[in-house]
mmCIF entry with sequence, helices, sheets and N, C-alpha, C, O atoms, coordinates in Angstrom:
data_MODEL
# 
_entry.id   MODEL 
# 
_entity.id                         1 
_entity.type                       polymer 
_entity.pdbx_number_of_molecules   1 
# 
_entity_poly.entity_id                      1 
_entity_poly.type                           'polypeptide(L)' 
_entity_poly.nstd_linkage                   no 
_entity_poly.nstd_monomer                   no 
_entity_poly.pdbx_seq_one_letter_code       
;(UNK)(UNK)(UNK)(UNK)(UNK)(UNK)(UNK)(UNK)(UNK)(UNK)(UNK)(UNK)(UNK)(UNK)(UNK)(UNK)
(UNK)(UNK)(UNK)(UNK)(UNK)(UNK)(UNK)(UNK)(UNK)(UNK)(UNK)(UNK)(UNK)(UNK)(UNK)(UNK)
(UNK)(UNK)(UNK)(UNK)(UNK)(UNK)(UNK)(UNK)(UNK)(UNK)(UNK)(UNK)(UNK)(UNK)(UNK)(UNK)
(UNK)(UNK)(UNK)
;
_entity_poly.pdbx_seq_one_letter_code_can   XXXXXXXXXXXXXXXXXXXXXXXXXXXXXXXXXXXXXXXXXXXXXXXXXXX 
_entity_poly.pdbx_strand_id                 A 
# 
loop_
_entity_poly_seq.entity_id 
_entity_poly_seq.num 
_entity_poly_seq.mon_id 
_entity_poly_seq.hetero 
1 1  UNK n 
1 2  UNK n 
1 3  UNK n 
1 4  UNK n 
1 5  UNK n 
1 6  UNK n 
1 7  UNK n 
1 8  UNK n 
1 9  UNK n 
1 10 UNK n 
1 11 UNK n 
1 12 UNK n 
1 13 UNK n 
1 14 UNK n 
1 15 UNK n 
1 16 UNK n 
1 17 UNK n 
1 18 UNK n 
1 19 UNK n 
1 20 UNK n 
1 21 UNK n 
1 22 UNK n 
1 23 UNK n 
1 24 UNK n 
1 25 UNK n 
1 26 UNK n 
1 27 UNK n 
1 28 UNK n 
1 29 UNK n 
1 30 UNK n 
1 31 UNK n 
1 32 UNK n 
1 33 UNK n 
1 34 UNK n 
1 35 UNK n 
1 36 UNK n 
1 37 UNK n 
1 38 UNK n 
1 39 UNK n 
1 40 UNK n 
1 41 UNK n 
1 42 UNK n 
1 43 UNK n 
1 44 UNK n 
1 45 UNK n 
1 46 UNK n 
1 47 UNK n 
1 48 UNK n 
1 49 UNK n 
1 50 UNK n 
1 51 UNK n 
# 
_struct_asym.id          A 
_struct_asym.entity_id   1 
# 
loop_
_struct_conf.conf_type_id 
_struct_conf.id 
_struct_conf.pdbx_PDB_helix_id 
_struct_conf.beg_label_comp_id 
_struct_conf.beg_label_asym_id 
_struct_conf.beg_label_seq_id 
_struct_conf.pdbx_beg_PDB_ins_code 
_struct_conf.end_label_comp_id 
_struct_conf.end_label_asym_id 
_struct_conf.end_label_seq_id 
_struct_conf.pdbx_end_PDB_ins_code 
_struct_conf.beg_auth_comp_id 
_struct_conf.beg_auth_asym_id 
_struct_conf.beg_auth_seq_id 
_struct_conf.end_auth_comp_id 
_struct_conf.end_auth_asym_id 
_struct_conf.end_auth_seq_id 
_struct_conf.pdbx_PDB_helix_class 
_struct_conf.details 
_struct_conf.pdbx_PDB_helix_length 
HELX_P HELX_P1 AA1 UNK A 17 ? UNK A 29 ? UNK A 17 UNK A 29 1 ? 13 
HELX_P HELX_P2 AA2 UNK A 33 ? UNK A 39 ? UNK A 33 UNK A 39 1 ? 7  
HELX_P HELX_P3 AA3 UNK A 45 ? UNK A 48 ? UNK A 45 UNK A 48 1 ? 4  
# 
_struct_conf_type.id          HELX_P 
_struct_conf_type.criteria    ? 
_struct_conf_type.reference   ? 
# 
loop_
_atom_site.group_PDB 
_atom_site.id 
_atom_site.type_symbol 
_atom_site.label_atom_id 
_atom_site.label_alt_id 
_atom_site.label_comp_id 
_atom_site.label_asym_id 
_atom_site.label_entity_id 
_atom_site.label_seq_id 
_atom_site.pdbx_PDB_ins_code 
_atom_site.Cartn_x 
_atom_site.Cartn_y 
_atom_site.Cartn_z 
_atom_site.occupancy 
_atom_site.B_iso_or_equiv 
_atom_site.pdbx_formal_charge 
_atom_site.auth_seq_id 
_atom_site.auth_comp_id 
_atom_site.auth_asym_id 
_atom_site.auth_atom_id 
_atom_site.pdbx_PDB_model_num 
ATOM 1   N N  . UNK A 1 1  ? 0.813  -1.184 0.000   1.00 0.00 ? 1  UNK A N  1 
ATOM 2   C CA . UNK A 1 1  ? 0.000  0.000  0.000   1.00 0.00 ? 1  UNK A CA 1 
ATOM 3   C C  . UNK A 1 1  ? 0.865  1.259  0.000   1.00 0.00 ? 1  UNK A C  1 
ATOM 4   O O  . UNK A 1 1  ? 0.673  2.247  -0.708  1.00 0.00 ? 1  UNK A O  1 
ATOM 5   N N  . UNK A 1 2  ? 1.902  1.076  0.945   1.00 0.00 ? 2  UNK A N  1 
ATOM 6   C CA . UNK A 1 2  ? 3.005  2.320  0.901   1.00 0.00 ? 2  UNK A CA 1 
ATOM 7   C C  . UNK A 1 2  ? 3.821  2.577  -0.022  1.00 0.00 ? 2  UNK A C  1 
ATOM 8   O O  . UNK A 1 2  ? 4.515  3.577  -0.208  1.00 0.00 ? 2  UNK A O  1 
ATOM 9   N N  . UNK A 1 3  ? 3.709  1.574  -0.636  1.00 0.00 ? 3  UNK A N  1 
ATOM 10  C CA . UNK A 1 3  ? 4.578  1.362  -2.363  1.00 0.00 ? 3  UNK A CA 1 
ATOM 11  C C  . UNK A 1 3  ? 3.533  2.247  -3.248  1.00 0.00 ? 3  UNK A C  1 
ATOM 12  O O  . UNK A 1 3  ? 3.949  3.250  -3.828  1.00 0.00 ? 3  UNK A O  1 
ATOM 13  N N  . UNK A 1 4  ? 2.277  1.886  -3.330  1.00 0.00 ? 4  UNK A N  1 
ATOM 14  C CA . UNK A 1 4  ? 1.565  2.470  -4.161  1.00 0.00 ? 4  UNK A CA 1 
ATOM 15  C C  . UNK A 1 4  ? 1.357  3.666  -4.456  1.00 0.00 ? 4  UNK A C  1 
ATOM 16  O O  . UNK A 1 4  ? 1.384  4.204  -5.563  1.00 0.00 ? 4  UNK A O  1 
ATOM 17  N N  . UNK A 1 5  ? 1.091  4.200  -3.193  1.00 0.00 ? 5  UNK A N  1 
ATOM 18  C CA . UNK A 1 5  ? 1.282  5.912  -2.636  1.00 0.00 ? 5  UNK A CA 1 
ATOM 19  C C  . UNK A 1 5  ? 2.519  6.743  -2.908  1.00 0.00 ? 5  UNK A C  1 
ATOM 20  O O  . UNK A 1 5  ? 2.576  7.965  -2.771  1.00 0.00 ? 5  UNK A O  1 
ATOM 21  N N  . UNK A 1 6  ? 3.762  5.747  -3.412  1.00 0.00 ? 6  UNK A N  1 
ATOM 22  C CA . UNK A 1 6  ? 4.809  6.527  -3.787  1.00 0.00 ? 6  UNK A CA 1 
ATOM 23  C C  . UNK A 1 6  ? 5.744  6.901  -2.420  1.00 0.00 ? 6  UNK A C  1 
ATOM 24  O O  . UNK A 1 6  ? 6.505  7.864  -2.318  1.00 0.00 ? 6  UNK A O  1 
ATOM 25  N N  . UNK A 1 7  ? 5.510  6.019  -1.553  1.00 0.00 ? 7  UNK A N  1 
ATOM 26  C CA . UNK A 1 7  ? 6.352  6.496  -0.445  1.00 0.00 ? 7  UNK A CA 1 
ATOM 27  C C  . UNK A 1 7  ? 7.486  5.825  -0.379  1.00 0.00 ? 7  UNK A C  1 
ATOM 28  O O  . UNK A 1 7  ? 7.468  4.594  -0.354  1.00 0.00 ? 7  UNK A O  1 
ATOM 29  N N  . UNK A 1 8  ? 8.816  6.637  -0.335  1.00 0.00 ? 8  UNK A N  1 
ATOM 30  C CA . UNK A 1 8  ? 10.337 6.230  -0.699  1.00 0.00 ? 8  UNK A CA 1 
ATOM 31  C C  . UNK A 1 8  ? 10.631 5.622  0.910   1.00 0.00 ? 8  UNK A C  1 
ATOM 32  O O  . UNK A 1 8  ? 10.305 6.077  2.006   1.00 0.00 ? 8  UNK A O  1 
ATOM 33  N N  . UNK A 1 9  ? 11.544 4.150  0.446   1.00 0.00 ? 9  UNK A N  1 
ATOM 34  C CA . UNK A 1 9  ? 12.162 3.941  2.176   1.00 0.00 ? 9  UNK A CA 1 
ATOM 35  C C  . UNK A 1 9  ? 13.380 4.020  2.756   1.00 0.00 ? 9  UNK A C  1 
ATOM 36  O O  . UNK A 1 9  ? 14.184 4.155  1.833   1.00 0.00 ? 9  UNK A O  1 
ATOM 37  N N  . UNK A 1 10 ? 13.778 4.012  3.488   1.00 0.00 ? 10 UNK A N  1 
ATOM 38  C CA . UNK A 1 10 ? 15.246 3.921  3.656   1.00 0.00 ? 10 UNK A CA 1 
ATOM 39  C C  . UNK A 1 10 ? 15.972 5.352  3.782   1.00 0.00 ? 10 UNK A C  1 
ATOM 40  O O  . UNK A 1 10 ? 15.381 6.389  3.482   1.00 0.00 ? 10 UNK A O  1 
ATOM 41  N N  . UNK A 1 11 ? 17.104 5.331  4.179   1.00 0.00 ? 11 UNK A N  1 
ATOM 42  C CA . UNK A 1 11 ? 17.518 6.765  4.088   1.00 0.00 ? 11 UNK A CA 1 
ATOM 43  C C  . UNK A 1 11 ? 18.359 7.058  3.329   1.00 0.00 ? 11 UNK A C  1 
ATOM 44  O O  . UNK A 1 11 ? 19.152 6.451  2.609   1.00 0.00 ? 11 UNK A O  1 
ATOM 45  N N  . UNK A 1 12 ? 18.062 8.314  3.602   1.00 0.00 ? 12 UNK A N  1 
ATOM 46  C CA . UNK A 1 12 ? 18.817 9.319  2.545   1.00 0.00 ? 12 UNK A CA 1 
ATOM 47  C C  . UNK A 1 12 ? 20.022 9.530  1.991   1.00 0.00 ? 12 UNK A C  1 
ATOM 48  O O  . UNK A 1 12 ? 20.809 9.740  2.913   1.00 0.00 ? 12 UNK A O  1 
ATOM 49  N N  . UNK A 1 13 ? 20.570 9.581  0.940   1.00 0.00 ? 13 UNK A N  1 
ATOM 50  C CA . UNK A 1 13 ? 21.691 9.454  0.593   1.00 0.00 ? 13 UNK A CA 1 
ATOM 51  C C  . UNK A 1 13 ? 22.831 11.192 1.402   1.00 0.00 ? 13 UNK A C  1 
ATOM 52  O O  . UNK A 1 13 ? 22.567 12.394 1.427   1.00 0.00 ? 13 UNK A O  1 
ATOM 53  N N  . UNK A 1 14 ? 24.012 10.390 1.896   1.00 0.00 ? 14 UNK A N  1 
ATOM 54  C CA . UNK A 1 14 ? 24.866 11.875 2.569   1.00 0.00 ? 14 UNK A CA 1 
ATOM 55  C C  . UNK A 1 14 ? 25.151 12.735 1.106   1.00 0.00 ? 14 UNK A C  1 
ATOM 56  O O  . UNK A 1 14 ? 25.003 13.940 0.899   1.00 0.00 ? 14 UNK A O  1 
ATOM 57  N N  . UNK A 1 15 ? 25.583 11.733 0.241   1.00 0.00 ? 15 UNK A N  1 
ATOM 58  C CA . UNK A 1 15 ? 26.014 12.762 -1.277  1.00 0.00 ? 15 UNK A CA 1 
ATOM 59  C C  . UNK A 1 15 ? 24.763 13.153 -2.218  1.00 0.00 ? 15 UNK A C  1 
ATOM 60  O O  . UNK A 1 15 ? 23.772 12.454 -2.432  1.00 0.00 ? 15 UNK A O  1 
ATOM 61  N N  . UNK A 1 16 ? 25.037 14.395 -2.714  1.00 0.00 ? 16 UNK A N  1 
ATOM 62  C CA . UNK A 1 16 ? 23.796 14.230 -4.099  1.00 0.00 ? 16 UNK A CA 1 
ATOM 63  C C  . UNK A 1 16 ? 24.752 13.402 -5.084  1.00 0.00 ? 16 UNK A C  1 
ATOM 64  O O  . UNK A 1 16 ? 25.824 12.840 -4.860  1.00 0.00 ? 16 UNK A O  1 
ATOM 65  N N  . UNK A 1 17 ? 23.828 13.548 -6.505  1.00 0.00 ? 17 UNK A N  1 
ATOM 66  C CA . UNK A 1 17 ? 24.463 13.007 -7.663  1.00 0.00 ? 17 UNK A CA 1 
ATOM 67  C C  . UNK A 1 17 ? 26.129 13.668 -7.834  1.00 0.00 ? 17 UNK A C  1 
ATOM 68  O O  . UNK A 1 17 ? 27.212 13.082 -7.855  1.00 0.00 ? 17 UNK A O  1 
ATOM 69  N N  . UNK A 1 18 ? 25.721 15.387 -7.960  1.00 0.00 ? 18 UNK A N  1 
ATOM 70  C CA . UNK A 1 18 ? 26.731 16.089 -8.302  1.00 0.00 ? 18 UNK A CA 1 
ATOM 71  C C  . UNK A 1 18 ? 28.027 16.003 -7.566  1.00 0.00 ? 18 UNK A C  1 
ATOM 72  O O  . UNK A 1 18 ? 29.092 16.338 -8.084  1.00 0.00 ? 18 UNK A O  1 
ATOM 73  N N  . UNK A 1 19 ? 27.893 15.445 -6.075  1.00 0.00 ? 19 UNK A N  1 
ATOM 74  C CA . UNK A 1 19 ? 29.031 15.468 -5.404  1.00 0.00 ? 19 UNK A CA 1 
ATOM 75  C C  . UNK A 1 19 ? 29.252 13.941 -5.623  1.00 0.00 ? 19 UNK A C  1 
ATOM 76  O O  . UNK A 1 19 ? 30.460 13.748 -5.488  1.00 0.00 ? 19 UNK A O  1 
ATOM 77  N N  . UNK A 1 20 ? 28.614 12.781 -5.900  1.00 0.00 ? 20 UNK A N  1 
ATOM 78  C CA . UNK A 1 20 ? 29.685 12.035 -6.130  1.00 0.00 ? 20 UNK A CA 1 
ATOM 79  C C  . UNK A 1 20 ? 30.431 11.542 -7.203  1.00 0.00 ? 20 UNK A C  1 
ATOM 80  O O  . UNK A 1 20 ? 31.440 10.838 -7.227  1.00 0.00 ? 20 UNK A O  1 
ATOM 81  N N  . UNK A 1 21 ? 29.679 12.094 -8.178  1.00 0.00 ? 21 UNK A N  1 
ATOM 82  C CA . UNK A 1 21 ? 30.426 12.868 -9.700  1.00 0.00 ? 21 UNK A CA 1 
ATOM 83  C C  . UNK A 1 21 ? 31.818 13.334 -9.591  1.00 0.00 ? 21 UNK A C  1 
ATOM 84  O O  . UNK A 1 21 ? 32.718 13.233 -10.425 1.00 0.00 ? 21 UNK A O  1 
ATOM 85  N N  . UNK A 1 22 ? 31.840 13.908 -8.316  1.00 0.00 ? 22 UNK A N  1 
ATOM 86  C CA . UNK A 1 22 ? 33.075 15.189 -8.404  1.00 0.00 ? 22 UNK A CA 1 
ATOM 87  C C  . UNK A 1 22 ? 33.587 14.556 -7.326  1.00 0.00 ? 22 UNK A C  1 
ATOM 88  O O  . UNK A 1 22 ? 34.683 15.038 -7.039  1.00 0.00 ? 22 UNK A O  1 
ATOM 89  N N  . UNK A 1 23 ? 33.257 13.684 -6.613  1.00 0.00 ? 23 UNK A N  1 
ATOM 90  C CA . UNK A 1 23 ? 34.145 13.176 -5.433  1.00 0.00 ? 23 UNK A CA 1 
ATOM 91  C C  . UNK A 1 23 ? 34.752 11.920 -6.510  1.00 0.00 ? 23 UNK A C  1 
ATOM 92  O O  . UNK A 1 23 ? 35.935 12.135 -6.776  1.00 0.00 ? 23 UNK A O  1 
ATOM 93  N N  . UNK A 1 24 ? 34.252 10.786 -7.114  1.00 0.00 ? 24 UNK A N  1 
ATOM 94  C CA . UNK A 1 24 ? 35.034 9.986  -8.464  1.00 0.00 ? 24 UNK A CA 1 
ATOM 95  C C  . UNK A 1 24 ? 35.983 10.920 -9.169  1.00 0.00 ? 24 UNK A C  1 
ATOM 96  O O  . UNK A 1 24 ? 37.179 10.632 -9.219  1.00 0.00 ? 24 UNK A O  1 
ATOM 97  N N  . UNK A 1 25 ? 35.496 12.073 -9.742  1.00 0.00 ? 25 UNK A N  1 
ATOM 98  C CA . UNK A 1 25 ? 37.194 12.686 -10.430 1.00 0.00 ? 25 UNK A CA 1 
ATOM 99  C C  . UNK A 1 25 ? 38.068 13.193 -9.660  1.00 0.00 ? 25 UNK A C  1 
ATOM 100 O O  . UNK A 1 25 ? 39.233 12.990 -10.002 1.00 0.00 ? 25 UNK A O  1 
ATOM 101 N N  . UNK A 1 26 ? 37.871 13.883 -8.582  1.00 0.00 ? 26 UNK A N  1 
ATOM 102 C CA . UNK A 1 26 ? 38.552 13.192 -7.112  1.00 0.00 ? 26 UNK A CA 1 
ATOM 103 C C  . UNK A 1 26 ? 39.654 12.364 -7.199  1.00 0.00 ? 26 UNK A C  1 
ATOM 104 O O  . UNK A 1 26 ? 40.828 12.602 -7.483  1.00 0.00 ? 26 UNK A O  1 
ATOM 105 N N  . UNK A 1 27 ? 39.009 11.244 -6.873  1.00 0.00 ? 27 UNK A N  1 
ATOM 106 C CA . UNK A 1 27 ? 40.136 10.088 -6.629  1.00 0.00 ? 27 UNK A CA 1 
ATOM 107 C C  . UNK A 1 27 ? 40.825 9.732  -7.487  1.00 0.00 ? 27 UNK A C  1 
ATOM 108 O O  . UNK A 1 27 ? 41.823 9.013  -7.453  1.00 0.00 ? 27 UNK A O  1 
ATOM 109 N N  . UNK A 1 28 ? 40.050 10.488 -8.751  1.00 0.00 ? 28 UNK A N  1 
ATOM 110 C CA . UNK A 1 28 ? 40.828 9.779  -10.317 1.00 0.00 ? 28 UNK A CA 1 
ATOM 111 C C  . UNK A 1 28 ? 42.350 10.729 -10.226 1.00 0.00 ? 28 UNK A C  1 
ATOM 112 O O  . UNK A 1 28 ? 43.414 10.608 -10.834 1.00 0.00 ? 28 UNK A O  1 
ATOM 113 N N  . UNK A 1 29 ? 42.060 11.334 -9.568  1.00 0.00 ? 29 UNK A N  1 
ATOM 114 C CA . UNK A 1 29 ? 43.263 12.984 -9.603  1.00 0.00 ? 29 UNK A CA 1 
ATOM 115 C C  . UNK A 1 29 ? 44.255 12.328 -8.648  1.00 0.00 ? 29 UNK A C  1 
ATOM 116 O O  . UNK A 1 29 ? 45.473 12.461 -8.534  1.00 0.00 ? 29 UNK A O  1 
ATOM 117 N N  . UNK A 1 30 ? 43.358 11.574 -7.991  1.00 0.00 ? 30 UNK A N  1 
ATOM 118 C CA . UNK A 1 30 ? 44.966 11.226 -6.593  1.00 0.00 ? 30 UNK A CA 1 
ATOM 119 C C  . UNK A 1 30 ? 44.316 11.901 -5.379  1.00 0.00 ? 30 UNK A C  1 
ATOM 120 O O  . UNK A 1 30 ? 44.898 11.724 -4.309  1.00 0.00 ? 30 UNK A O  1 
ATOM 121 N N  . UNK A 1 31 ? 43.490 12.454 -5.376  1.00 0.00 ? 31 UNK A N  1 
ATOM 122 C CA . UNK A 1 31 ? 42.887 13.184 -3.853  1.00 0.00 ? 31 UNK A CA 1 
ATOM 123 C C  . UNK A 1 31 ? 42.753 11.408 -2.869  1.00 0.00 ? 31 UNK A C  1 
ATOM 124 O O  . UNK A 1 31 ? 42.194 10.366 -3.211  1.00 0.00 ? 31 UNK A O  1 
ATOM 125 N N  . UNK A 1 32 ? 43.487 11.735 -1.690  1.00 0.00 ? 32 UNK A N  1 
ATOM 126 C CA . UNK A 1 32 ? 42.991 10.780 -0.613  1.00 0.00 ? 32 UNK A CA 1 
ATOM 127 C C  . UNK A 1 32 ? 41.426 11.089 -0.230  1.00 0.00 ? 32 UNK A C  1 
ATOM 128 O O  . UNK A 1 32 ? 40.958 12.225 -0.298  1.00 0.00 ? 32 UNK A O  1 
ATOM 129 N N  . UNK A 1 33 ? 40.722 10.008 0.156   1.00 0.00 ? 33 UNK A N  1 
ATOM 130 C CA . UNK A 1 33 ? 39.032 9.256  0.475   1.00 0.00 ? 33 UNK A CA 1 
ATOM 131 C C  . UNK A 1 33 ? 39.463 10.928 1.742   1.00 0.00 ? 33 UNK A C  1 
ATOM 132 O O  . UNK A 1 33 ? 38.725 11.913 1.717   1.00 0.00 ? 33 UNK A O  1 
ATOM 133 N N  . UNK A 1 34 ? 40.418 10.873 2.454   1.00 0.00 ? 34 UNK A N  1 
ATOM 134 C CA . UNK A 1 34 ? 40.550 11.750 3.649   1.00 0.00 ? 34 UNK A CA 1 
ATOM 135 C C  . UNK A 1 34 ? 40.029 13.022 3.594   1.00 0.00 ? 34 UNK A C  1 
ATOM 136 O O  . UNK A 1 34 ? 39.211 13.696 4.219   1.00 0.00 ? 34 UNK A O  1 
ATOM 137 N N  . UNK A 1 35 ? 40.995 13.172 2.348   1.00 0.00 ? 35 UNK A N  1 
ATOM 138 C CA . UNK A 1 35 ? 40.742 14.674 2.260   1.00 0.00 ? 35 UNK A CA 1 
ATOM 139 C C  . UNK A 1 35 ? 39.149 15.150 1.705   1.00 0.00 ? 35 UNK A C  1 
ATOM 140 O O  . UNK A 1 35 ? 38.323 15.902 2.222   1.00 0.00 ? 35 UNK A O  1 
ATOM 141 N N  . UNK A 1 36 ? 39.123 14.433 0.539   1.00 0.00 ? 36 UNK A N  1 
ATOM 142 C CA . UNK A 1 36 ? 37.373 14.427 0.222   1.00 0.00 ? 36 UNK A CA 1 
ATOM 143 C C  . UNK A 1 36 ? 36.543 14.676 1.247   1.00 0.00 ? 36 UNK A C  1 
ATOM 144 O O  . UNK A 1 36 ? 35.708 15.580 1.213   1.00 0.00 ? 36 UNK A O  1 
ATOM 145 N N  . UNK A 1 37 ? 36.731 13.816 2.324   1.00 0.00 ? 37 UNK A N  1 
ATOM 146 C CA . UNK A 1 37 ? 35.228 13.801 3.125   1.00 0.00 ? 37 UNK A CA 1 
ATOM 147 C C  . UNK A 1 37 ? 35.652 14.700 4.209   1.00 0.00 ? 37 UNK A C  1 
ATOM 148 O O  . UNK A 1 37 ? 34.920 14.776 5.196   1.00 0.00 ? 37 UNK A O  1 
ATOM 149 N N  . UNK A 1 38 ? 36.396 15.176 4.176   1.00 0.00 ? 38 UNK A N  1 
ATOM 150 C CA . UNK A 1 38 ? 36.721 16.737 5.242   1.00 0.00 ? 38 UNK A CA 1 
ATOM 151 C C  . UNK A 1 38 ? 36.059 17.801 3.908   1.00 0.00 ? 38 UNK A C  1 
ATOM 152 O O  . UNK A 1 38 ? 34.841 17.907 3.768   1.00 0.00 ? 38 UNK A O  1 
ATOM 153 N N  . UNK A 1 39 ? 36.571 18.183 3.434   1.00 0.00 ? 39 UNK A N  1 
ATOM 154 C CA . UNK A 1 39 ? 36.129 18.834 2.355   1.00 0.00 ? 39 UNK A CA 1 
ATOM 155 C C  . UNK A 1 39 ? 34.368 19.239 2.118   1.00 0.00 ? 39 UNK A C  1 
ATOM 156 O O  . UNK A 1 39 ? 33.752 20.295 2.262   1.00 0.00 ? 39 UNK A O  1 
ATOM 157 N N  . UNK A 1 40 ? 33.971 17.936 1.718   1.00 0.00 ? 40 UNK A N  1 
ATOM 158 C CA . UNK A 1 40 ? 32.390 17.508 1.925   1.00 0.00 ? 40 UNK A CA 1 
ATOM 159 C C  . UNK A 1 40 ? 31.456 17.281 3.239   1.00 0.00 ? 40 UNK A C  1 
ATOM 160 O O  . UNK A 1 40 ? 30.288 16.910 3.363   1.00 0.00 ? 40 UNK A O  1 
ATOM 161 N N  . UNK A 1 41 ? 32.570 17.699 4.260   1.00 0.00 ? 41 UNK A N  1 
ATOM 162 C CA . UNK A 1 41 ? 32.052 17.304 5.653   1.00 0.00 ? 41 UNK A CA 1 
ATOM 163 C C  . UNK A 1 41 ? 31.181 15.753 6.050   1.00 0.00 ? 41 UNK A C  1 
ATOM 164 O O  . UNK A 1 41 ? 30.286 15.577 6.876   1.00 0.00 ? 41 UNK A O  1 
ATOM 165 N N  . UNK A 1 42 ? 31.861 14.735 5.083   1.00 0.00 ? 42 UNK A N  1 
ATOM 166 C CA . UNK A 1 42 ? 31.161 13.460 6.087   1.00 0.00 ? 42 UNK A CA 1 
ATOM 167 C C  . UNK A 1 42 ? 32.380 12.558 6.250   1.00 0.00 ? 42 UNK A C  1 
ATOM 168 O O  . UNK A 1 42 ? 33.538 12.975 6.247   1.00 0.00 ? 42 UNK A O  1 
ATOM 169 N N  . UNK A 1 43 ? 32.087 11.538 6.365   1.00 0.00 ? 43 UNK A N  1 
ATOM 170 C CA . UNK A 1 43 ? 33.300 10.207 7.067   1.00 0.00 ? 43 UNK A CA 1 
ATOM 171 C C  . UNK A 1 43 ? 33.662 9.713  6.119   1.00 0.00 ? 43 UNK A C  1 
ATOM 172 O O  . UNK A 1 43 ? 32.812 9.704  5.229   1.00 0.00 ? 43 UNK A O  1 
ATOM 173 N N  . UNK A 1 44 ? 35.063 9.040  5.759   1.00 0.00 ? 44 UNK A N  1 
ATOM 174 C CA . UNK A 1 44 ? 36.123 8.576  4.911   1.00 0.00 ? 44 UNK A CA 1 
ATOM 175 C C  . UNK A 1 44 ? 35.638 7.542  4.324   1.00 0.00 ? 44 UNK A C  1 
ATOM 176 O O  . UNK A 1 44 ? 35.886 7.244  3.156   1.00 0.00 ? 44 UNK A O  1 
ATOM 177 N N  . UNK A 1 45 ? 34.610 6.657  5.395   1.00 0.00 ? 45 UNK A N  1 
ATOM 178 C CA . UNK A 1 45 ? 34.198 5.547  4.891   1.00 0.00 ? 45 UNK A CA 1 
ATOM 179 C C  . UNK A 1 45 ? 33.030 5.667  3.925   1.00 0.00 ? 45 UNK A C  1 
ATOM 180 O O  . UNK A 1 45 ? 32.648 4.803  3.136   1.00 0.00 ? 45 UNK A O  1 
ATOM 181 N N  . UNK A 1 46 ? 32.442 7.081  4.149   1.00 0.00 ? 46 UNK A N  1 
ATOM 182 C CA . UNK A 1 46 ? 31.281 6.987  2.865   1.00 0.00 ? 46 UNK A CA 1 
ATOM 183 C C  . UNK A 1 46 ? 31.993 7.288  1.474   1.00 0.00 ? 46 UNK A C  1 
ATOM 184 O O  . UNK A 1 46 ? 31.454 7.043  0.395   1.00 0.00 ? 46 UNK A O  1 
ATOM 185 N N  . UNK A 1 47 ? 33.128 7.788  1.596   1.00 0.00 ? 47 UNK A N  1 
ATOM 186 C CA . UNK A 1 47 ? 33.648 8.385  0.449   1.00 0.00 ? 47 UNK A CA 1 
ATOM 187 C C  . UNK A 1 47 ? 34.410 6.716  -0.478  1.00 0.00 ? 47 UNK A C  1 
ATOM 188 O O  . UNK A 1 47 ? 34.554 6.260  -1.612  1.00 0.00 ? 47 UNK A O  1 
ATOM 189 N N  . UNK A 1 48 ? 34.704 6.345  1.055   1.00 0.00 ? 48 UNK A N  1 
ATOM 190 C CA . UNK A 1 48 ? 35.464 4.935  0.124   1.00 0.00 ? 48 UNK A CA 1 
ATOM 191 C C  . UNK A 1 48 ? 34.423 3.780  -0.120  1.00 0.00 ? 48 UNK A C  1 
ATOM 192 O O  . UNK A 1 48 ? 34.724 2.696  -0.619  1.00 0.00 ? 48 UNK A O  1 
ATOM 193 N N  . UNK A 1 49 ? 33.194 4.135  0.283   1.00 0.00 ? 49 UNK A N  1 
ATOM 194 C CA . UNK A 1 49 ? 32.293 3.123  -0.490  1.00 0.00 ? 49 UNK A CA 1 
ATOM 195 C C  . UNK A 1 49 ? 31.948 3.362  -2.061  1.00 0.00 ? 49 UNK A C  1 
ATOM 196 O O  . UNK A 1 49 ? 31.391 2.572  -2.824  1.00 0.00 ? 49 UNK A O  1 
ATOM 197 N N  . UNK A 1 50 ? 32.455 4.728  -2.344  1.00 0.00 ? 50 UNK A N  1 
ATOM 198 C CA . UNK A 1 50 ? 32.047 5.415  -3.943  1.00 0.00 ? 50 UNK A CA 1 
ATOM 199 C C  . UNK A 1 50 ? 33.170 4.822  -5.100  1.00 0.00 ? 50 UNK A C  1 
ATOM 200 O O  . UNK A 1 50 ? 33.416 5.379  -6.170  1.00 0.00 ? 50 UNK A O  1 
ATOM 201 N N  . UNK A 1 51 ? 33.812 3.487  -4.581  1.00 0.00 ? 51 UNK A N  1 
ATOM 202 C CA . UNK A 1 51 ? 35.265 3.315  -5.246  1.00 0.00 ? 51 UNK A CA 1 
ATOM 203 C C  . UNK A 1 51 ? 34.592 2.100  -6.724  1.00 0.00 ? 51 UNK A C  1 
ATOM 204 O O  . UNK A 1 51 ? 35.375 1.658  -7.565  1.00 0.00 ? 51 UNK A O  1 
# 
């Protein structure tokens, strides 16, 4: 029923599209997962799940 209504589950993604667009050419450059997610203000480990 909650499917039908269009109701989304789960949460929210920390990146939009555009930042993990630009966090991938990022790493393609040599930027450390570190520096990215100081930068973007979240944790190293969300950045190194984008690999």
């Amino acid at each position: 029923m909650a499917i039908a209504n269009g109701t989304k589950f789960g949460r929210k993604p920390k990146l939009t599209d555009h930042q993990r667009q630009l966090t991938r050419h990022r790493m393609a450059d040599g930027d450390t997962c570190r520096a990215i997610a100081r930068d973007l203000g979240v944790a190293h480990t969300t950045i190194s799940r984008l690999r």
